[in-house]
C-alpha positions as CSV (number, residue, x, y, z in Angstrom):
1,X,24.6,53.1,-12.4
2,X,25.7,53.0,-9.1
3,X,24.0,51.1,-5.9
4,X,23.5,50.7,-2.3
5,X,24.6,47.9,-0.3
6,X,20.2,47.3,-0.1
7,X,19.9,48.1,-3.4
8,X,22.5,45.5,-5.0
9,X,20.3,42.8,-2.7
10,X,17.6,43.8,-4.2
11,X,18.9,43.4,-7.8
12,X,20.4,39.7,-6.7
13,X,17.1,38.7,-5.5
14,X,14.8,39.6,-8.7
15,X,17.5,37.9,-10.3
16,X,16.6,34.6,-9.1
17,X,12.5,35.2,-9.2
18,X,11.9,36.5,-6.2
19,X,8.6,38.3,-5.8
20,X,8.0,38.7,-2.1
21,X,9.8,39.6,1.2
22,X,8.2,39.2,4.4
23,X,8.6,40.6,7.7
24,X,8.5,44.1,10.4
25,X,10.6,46.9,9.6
26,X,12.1,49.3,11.3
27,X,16.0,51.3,12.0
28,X,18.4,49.2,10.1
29,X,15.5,47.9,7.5
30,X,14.8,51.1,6.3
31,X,16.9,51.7,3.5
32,X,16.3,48.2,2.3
33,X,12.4,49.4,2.2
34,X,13.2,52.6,0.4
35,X,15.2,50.2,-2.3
36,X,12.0,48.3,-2.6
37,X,9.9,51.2,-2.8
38,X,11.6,52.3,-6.0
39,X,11.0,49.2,-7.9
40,X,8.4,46.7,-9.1
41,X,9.4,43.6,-9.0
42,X,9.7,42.9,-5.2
43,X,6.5,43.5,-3.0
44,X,6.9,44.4,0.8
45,X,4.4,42.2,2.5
46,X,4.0,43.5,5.9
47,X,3.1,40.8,8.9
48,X,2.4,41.4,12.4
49,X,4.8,39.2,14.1
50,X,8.4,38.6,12.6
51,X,7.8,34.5,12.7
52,X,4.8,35.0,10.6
53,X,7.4,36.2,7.9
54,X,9.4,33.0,8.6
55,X,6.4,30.3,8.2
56,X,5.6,32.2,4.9
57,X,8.8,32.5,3.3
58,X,9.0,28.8,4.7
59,X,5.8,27.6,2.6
60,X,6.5,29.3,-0.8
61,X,9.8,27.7,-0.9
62,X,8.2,24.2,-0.2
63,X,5.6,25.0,-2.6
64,X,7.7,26.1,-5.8
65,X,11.0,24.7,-5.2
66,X,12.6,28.3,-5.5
67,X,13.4,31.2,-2.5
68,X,11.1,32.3,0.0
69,X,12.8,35.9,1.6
70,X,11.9,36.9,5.5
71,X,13.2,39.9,7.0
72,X,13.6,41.4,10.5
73,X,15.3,44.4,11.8
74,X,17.8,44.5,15.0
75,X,17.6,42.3,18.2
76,X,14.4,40.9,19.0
77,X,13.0,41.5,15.3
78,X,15.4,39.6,14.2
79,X,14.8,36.6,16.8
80,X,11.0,36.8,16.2
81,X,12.4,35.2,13.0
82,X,13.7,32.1,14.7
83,X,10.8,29.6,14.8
84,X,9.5,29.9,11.6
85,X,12.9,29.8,10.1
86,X,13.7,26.6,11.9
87,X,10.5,25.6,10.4
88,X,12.7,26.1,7.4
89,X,15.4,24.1,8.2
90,X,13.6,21.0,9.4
91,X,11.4,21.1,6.4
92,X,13.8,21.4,3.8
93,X,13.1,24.7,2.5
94,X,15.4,27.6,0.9
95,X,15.0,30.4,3.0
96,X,16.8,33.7,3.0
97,X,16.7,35.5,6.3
98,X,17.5,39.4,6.1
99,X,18.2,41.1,9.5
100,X,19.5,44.0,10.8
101,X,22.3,45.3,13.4
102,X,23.2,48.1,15.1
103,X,26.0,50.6,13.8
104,X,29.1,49.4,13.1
105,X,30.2,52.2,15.7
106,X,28.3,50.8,18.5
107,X,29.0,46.8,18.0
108,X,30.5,45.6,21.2
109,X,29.4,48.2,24.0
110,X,26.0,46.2,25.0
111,X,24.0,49.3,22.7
112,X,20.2,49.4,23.1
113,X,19.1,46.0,21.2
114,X,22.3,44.7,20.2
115,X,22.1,40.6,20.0
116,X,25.4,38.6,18.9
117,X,22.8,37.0,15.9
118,X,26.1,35.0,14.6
119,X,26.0,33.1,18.1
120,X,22.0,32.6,18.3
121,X,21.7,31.8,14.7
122,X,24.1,29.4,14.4
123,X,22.3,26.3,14.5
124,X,19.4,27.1,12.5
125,X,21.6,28.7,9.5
126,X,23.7,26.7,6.5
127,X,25.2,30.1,5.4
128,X,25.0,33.4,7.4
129,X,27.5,36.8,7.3
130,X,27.8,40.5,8.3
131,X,28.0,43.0,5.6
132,X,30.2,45.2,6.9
133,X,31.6,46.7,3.9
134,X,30.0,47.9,0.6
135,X,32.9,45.8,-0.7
136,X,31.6,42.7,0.4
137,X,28.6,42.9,-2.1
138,X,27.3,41.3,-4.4
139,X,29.6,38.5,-3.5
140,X,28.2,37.3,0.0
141,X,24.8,37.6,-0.8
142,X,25.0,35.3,-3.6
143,X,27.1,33.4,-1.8
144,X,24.2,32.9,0.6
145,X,21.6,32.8,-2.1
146,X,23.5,29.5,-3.7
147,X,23.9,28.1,-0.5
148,X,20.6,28.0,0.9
149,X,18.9,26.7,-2.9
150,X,21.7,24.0,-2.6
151,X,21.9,22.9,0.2
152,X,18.0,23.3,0.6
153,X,18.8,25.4,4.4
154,X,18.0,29.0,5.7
155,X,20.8,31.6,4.9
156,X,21.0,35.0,6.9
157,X,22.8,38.3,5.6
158,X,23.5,40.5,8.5
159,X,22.9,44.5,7.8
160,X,24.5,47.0,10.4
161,X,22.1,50.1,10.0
162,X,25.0,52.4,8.9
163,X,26.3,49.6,6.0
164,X,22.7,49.4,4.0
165,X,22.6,53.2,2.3
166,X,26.8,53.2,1.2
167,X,27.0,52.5,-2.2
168,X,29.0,49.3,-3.8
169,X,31.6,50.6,-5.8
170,X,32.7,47.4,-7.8
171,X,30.9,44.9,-10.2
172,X,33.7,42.4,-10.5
173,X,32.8,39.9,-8.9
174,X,28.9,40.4,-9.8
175,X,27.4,36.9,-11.5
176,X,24.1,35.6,-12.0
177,X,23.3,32.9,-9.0
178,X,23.8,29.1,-10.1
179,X,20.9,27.1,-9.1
180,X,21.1,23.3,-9.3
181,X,19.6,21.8,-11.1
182,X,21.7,18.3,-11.3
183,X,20.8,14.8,-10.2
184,X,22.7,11.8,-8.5
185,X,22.7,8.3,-9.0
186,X,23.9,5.0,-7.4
187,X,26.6,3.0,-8.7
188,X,25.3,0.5,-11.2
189,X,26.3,-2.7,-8.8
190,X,24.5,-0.8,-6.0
191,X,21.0,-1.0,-7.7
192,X,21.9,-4.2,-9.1
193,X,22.4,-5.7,-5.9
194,X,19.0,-3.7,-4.9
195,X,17.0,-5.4,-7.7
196,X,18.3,-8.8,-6.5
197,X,16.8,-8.3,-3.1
198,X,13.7,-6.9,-4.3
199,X,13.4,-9.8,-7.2
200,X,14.1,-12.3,-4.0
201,X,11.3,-11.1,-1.9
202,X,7.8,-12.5,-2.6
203,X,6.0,-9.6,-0.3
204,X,7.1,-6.1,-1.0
205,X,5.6,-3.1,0.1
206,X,7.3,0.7,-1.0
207,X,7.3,3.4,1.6
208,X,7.7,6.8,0.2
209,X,8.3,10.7,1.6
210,X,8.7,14.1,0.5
211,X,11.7,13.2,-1.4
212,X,9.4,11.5,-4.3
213,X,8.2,14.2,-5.4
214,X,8.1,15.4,-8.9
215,X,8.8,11.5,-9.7
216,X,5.5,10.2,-9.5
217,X,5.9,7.9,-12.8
218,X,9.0,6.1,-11.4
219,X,7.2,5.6,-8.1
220,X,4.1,3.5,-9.9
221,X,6.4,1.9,-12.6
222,X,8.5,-0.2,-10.0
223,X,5.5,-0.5,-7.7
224,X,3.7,-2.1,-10.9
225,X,6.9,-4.4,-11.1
226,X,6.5,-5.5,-8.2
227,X,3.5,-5.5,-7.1
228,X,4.0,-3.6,-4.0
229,X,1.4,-1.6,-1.8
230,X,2.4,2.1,-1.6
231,X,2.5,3.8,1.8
232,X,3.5,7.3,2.6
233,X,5.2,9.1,5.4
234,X,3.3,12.0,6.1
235,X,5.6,14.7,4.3
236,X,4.8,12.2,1.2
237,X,1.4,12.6,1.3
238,X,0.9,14.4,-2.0
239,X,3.2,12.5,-3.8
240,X,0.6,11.1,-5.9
241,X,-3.1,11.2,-6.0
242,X,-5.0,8.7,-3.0
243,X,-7.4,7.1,-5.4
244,X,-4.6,5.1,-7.1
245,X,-5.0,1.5,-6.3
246,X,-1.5,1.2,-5.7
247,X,-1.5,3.6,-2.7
248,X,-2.7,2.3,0.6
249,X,-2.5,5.2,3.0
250,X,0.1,6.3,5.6
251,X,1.9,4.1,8.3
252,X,3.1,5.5,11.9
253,X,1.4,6.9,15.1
254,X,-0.8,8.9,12.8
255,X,-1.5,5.8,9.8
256,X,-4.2,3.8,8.8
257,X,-4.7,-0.1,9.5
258,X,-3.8,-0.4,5.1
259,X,-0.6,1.4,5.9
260,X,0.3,-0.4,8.9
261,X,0.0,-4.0,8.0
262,X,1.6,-3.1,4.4
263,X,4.6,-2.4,6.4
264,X,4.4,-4.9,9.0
265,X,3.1,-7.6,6.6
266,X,6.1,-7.3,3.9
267,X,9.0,-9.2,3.7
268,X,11.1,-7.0,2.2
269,X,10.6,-2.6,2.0
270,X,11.5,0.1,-0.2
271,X,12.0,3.1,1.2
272,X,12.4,5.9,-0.8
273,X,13.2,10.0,0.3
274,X,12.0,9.7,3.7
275,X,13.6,10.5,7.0
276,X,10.2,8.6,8.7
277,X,11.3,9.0,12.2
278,X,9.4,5.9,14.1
279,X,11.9,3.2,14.6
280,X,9.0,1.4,16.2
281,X,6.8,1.4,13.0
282,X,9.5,-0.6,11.0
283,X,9.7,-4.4,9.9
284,X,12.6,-5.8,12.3
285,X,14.5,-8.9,10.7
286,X,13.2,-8.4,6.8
287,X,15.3,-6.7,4.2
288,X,15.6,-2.8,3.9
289,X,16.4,-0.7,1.1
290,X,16.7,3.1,1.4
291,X,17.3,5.3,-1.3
292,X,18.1,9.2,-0.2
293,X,20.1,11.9,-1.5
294,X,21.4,12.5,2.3
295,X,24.1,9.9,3.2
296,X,23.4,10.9,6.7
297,X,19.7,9.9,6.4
298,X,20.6,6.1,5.1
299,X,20.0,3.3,8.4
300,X,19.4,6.7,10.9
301,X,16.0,5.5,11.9
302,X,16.3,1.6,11.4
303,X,18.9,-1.3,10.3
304,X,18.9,-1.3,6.5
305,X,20.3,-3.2,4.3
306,X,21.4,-1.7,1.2
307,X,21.6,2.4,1.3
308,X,21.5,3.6,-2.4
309,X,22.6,7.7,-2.4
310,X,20.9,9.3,-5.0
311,X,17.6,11.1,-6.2
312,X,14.1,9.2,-6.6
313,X,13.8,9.9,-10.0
314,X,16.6,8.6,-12.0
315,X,17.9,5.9,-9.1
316,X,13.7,4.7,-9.6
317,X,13.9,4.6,-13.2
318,X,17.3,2.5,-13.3
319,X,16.0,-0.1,-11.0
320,X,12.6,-0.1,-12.6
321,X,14.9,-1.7,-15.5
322,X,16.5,-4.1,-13.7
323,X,13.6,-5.8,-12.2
324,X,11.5,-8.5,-12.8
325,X,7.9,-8.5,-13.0
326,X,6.1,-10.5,-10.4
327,X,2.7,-12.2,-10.5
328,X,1.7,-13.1,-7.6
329,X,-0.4,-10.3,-5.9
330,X,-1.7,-11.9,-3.0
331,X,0.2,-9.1,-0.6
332,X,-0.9,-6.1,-2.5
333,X,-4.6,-7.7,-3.2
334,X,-4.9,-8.3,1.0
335,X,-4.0,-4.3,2.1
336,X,-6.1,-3.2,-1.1
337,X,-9.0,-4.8,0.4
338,X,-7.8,-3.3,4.2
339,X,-8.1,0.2,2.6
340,X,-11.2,-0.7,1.0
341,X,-12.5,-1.7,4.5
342,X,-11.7,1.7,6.2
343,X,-12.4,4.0,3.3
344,X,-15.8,2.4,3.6
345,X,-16.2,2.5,7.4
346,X,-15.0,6.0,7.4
347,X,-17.6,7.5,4.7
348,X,-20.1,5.4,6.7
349,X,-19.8,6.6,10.0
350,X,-18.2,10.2,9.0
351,X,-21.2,11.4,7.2
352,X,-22.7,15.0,7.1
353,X,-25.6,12.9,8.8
354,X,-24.3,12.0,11.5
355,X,-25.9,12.4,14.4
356,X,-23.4,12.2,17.6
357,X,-22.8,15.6,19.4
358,X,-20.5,17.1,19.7
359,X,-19.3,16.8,15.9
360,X,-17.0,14.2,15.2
361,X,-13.9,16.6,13.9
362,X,-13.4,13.3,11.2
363,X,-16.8,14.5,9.5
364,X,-15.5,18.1,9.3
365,X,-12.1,16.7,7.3
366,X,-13.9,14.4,5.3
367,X,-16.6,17.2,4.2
368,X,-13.7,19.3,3.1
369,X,-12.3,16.7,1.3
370,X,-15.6,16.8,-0.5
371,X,-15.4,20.3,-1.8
372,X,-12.1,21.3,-2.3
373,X,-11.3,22.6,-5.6
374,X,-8.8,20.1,-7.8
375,X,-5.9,22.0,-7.1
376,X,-6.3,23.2,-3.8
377,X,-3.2,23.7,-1.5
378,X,-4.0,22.2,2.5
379,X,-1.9,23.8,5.4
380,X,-1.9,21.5,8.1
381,X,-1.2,22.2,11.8
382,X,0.1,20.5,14.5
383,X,-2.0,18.7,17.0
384,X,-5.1,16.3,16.5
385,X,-5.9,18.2,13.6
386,X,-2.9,16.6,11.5
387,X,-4.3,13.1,12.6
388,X,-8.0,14.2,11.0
389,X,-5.9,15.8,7.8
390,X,-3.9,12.8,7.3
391,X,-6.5,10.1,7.6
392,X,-9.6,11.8,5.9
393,X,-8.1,14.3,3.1
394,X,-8.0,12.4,-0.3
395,X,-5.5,13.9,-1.9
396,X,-6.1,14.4,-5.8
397,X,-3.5,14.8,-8.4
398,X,-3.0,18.5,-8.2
399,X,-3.5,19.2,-4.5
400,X,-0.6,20.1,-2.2
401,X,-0.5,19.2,1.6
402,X,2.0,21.1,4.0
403,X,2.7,21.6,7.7
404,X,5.6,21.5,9.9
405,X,5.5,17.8,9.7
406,X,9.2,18.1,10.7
407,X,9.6,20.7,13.2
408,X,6.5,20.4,14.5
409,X,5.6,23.6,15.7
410,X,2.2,24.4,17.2
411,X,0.8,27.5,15.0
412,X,2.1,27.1,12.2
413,X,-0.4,26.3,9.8
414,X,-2.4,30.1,9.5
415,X,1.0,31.9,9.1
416,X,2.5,29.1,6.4
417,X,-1.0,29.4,4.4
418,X,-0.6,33.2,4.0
419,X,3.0,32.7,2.3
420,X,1.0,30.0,0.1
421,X,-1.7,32.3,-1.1
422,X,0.6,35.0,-1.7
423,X,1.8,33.1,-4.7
424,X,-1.7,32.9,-6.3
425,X,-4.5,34.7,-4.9
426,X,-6.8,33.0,-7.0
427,X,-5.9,29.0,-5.9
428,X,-7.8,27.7,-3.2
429,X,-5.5,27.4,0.2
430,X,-6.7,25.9,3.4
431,X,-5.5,26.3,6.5
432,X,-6.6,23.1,8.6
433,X,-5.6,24.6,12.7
434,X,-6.5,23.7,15.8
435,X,-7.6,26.1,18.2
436,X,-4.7,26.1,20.0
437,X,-2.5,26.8,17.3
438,X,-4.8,29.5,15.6
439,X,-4.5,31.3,19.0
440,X,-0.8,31.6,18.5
441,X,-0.8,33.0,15.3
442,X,-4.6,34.6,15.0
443,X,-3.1,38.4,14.7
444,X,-1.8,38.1,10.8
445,X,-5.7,37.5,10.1
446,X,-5.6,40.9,9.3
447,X,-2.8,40.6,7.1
448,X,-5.1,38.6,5.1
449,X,-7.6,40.7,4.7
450,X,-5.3,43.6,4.0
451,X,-4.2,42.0,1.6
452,X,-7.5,40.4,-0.2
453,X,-6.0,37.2,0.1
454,X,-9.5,34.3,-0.2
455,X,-8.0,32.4,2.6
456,X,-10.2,29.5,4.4
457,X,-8.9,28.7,7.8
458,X,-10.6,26.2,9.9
459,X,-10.5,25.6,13.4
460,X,-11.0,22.8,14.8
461,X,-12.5,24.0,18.3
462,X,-12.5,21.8,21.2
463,X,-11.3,24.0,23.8
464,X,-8.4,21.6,24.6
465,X,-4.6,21.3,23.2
466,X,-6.0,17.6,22.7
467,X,-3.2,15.8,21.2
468,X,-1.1,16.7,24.7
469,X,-4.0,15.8,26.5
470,X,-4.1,12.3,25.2
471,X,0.0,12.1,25.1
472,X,-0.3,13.2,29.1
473,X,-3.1,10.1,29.5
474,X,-1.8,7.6,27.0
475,X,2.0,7.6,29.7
476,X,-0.3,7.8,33.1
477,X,-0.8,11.5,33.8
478,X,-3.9,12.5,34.7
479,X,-5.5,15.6,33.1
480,X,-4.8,18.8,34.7
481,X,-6.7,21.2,33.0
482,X,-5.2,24.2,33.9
483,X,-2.7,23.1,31.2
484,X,-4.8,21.8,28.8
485,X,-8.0,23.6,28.5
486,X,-8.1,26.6,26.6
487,X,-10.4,29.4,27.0
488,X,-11.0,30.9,23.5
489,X,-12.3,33.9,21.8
490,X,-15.2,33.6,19.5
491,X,-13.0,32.8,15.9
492,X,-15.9,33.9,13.7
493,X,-16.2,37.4,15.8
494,X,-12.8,37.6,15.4
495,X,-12.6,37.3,11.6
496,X,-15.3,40.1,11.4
497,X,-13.5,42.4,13.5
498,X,-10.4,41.9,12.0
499,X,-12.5,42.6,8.3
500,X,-13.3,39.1,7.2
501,X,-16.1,36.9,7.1
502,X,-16.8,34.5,10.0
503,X,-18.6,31.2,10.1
504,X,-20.0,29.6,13.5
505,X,-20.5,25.5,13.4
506,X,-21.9,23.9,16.1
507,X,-24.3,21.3,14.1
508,X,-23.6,18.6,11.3
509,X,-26.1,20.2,9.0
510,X,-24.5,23.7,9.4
511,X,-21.1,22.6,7.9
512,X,-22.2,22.0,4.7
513,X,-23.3,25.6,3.9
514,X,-20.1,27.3,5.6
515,X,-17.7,25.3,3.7
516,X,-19.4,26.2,0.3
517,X,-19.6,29.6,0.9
518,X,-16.5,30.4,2.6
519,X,-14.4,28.3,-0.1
520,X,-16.3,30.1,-2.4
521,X,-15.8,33.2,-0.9
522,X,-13.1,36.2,-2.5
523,X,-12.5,37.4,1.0
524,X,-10.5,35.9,3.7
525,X,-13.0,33.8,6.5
526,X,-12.8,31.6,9.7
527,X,-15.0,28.9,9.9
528,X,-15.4,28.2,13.8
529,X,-16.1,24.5,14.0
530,X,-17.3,22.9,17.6
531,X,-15.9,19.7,17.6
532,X,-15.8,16.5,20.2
533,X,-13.5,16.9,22.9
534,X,-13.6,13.1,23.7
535,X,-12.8,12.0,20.2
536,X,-10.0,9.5,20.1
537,X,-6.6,9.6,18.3
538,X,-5.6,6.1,18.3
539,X,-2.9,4.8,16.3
540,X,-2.9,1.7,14.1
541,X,-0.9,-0.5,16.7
542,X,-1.4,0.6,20.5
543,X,1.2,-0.4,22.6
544,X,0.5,-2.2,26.1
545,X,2.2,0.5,27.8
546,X,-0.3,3.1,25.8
547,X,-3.4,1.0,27.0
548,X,-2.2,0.9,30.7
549,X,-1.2,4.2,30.7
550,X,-4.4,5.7,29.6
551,X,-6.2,3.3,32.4
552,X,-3.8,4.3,34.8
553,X,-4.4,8.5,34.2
554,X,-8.7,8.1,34.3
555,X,-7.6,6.4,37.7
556,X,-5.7,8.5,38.8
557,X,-8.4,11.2,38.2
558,X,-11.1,9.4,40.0
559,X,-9.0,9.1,42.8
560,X,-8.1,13.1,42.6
561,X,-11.8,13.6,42.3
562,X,-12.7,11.5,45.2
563,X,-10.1,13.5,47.4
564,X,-11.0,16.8,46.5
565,X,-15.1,16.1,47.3
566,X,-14.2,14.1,51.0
C-alpha cells in the first residue's frame, strides 16, 4: 500500500519505538497529524509552547537511551523549538526535530513566515535536511534517525507544506534503522600503562559522570581495588546509589567538603565519562587519567596524563584486571569520615523541626529525600535549587536525577519532567524549580492535567533569581533588585486554576503533610514552598576574590543606601 511523505515518517518512527511526538501544530504539520490520527501507535501530545516539546523529547531520550520526537510547524514554531533542543545537544540526548516550511512555490520571495531553518539550525543539529521530493523518503529520515541515536545529537527533517500529503512512490531504498549498540576499547598498552600509574599512586580518588552509567559494577570493582573514594560530577549523580561507602558526594562549585578534599587530597585521579567543566576544581601537578568515548573531551578541562578512548564499561573491567589490590585505606577511611561529618550536620540542622524562619530550602530537599518512592525520577532546575538537589537528595539505586546540567537553561526542569512522566504515568517524577524558572515554563501545567499525568512540582519560592543574586555579590555588584526580585503569582492558585491541586508552605510543620499527599496524589499539584531568601550557596573552597567581592557588593549597597536617604 502506498504512502505519504508524513505517513512513511510515521512508519520509520514506530519502527524504532517511538511512542510520543511533541509539539504545536498548525499549516505544514497538518498532514503529519492526520497520519497520526489514523494510527495507534504514536500519540500527539499537544504543549503550549514549542520548547516545552523540546525539554520533553529532551528527557525521554536521557531517560531510556532511545528517541525523544518534537515537532513545530513554519517560522517561529519551528524556532520555539530551539532552546529545548539545544538542551538536547548539550545533554547528550537523541532528539528528532520535525518542522515545517512554506511551499516549495513560495521559498525564496520573503513569504509570510518563511525562516532559512538550514542557517538558524545549524549549530544545534548533527544531521538536518529538506524533503523536497516524495523521492527523497524513507531514505533521509532514516538517515537522520541513525544519525542522531549515533551520534547521541538532535536531527531535524524539514517538511515544505505542499511536500507532506504526495505519496512516496518507491520502497527500494526502505530498511529498518541500525541502532548501535557497539562498544570501544583502549589498546591493551594503553590501560596497561593506566594500571601502572594507578598501582604507583598510594592516594587515589575516582571521579565519575554521566558516562558511567549502566556500568555501575565496574565502577565499585576498581574502586574496591584501589581503595579510592568515589566522587561524582553532577550529570553522574545517579550513577549509583549515595549510601554506598565508597561514594563520597560531588566536587565543584556545587560539592560537598567529602567530594572536595577527595579530589584535592589524592595523588593520583581517575576520571571516568565526564566533561566536568571546573578547571579550578582539579588536582594541579598529580597524575590524571581520563577515560571518554569523545577524543575531543580527553585533557579539554585539565592537563592529563594518560587519555584512554573508550566506554566505561568494558575499558573499567579490563583495567579492574590489571590492577593490584591495595591495603592501605588511610585516604578513603579520612573522606569517609568527612561525609560522615556532613551527612550528620546536615540531618541535624535540616530537620522538619527546625525552627529558623523563613524555611531553610535545605530542609525542604532533605524532606523530599525522605519520602520519595524507590524509583522515583527528580527533574532538577537551574538556579539555587540545583545546589539544594545536589547536596541533600540521596539518591537510591533506582532513582534518576536530570536537568540541563549542561546547557543550563533557566526553566527547564517543569517542561523536561512532563516528557519524563509521559513514559510511565504511574512512576513518581519530581520536578525540583525555582520560582524563577517555573515562571518561565508555568503554562504546560495544564498540559499535565490534561493529560492526568501525577506530576509533583515544587517551587522553591524566594521571590529572588538567587543564584544571580549571589553570582552579582560574590564579583562586587551590588544588588539591584529591579533585576533580581521577582514578583510572583500565587503557584498553588495557579495549579487549581489550571485543574490541579495546589499546596501553600510557609511553616516547617506544614511540609510534611503537602509532600505526602501531593506525592501521593493521582493528579498533577504544585507545592508552593516559602523559603529563605538569605540562605547561602557557598561552595566547598571559596576563593579570596569570592570573599572580597561579596564584602565589597554589601558596601557598595550601604553606601547606595546612605545616598539615596541624604
Amino acid at each position: 500500500m502506498s504512502r505519504n511523505v508524513c505517513e512513511e515518517l510515521i512508519s520509520i518512527l514506530q519502527g524504532v519505538g517511538v511512542e510520543h511526538i511533541f509539539g504545536v501544530t498548525g499549516d505544514a504539520l497538518n498532514p503529519f497529524l492526520d497520519g497520526i490520527r489514523r494510527q495507534n501507535q504514536l500519540r500527539w501530545i499537544g504543549v503550549r509552547h514549542e520548547e516545552t516539546a523540546g525539554y520533553a523529547a529532551t528527557a525521554q531520550s536521557l531517560i531510556t537511551g532511545g528517541l525523544g520526537v518534537c515537532a513545530g510547524t513554519v517560522g517561529p514554531g519551528a524556532l520555539h523549538l530551539l532552546n529545548g533542543i539545544y538542551n538536547a545537544k548539550k545533554e547528550g540526548a537523541a532528539v528528532l526535530a520535525i518542522t515545517g516550511q512554506v511551499p516549495r512555490s513560495e521559498s525564496g520571495t520573503d513569504f509570510f513566515q518563511e525562516v532559512d531553518l538550514a542557517k538558524v539550525f545549524d549549530d544545534v543539529c548533527v544531521f538536518q535536511h529538506a524533503i523536497e521530493s516524495p523521492d527523497q523518503m524513507p531514505r533521509v529520515a532514516q538517515m537522520a534517525i541513525q544519525q542522531a541515536l549515533s551520534r547521541r545529537g538532535v536531527a531535524r527533517i524539514e517538511i515544505p507544506a505542499d511536500v507532506g500529503p504526495l505519496t512516496v512512490k518507491s520502497q527500494a531504498l526502505a530498511h529498518a534503522v541500525f541502532v548501535p549498540d557497539s562498544e570501544m576499547l583502549p589498546h591493551d598498552s594503553e590501560i596497561e600503562a593506566a594500571a601502572e600509574t594507578l598501582n604507583s599512586a598510594r592516594k587515589v580518588t575516582m571521579l565519575v559522570g554521566s558516562g558511567c552509567r549502566g556500568a555501575r559494577e565496574e565502577v565499585l570493582s576498581v574502586a574496591e581495588k584501589l581503595n579510592a573514594p568515589i566522587v561524582h560530577a553532577l550529570k553522574g549523580a545517579d550513577v549509583m546509589e549515595h549510601d554506598h561507602p565508597l561514594w563520597v558526594g560531588l566536587t565543584g562549585l556545587l560539592g560537598t567538603p567529602a567530594g572536595y578534599h577527595a579530589v584535592e587530597g589524592c595523588d593520583a585521579l581517575l576520571m571516568v565519562g565526564t566533561d566536568f567543566p571546573y578547571s579550578v576544581f582539579y588536582p594541579s601537578g598529580r597524575p590524571i587519567i581520563q577515560i571518554d568515548i569523545r577524543a575531543e573531551h580527553l585533557g579539554k578541562r585539565c592537563a592529563v596524563t594518560q587519555g584512554l578512548l573508550g566506554h566505561a564499561r568494558p575499558t573499567l573491567e579490563a583495567l579492574s584486571g590489571k590492577l593490584v589490590q591495595k591495603t592501605d585505606q588511610k585516604h578513603l577511611a579520612s573522606i569517609q569520615k568527612r561525609r560522615s561529618n556532613w551527612d550528620a550536620h546536615n540531618r541535624k540542622k535540616y530537620q522538619l523541626e527546625n525552627k529558623h524562619r523563613p524555611m531553610h530550602p535545605q530542609v525542604v530537599a532533605q524532606a523530599l529525600s525522605d519520602r520519595a518512592a524507590e524509583d522515583a525520577i527528580f527533574v532538577v532546575d537551574v538556579g539555587e535549587c540545583t545546589i539544594w538537589s545536589a547536596r541533600h537528595l540521596e539518591l537510591k539505586r533506582n532513582q534518576r536525577m536530570i536537568g540541563s546540567f549542561n546547557h543550563g537553561s533557566l526553566g527547564a526542569a517543569f517542561p523536561s519532567a512532563l516528557g519524563a512522566q509521559s513514559l510511565d504515568p504511574s512512576r513518581q517524577v519530581v520536578a525540583i524549580c525555582g520560582d524563577g524558572g517555573f515562571g518561565m515554563s508555568l503554562q504546560d501545567f495544564v498540559t499535565a492535567v490534561r493529560y492526568d499525568w501525577p506530576l509533583t512540582v515544587i517551587v522553591f519560592n524566594n521571590s529572588t533569581l538567587g543564584f544571580v543574586k549571589m553570582e552579582m555579590e560574590a564579583t562586587g555588584y551590588p544588588e539591584f533588585g529591579d533585576a533580581t526580585d521577582l514578583v510572583n503569582p500565587d503557584f498553588s492558585k495557579w495549579a487549581e486554576a489550571c485543574g490541579g491541586v495546589g499546596f501553600s508552605v510557609r511553616e516547617p510543620e506544614e511540609l510534611a503533610s503537602a509532600l505526602d499527599q501531593a506525592l501521593a496524589m493521582p493528579r498533577p499539584c504544585i507545592i508552593d514552598v516559602f523559603v529563605d531568601p538569605g540562605e547561602l550557596t557557598m561552595p566547598p573552597k571559596i576563593e579570596p576574590a569570592q570573599a572580597w567581592g561579596f564584602s565589597v557588593s554589601k558596601i557598595k549597597e550601604i553606601i547606595g543606601y546612605i545616598e539615596s536617604k541624604f
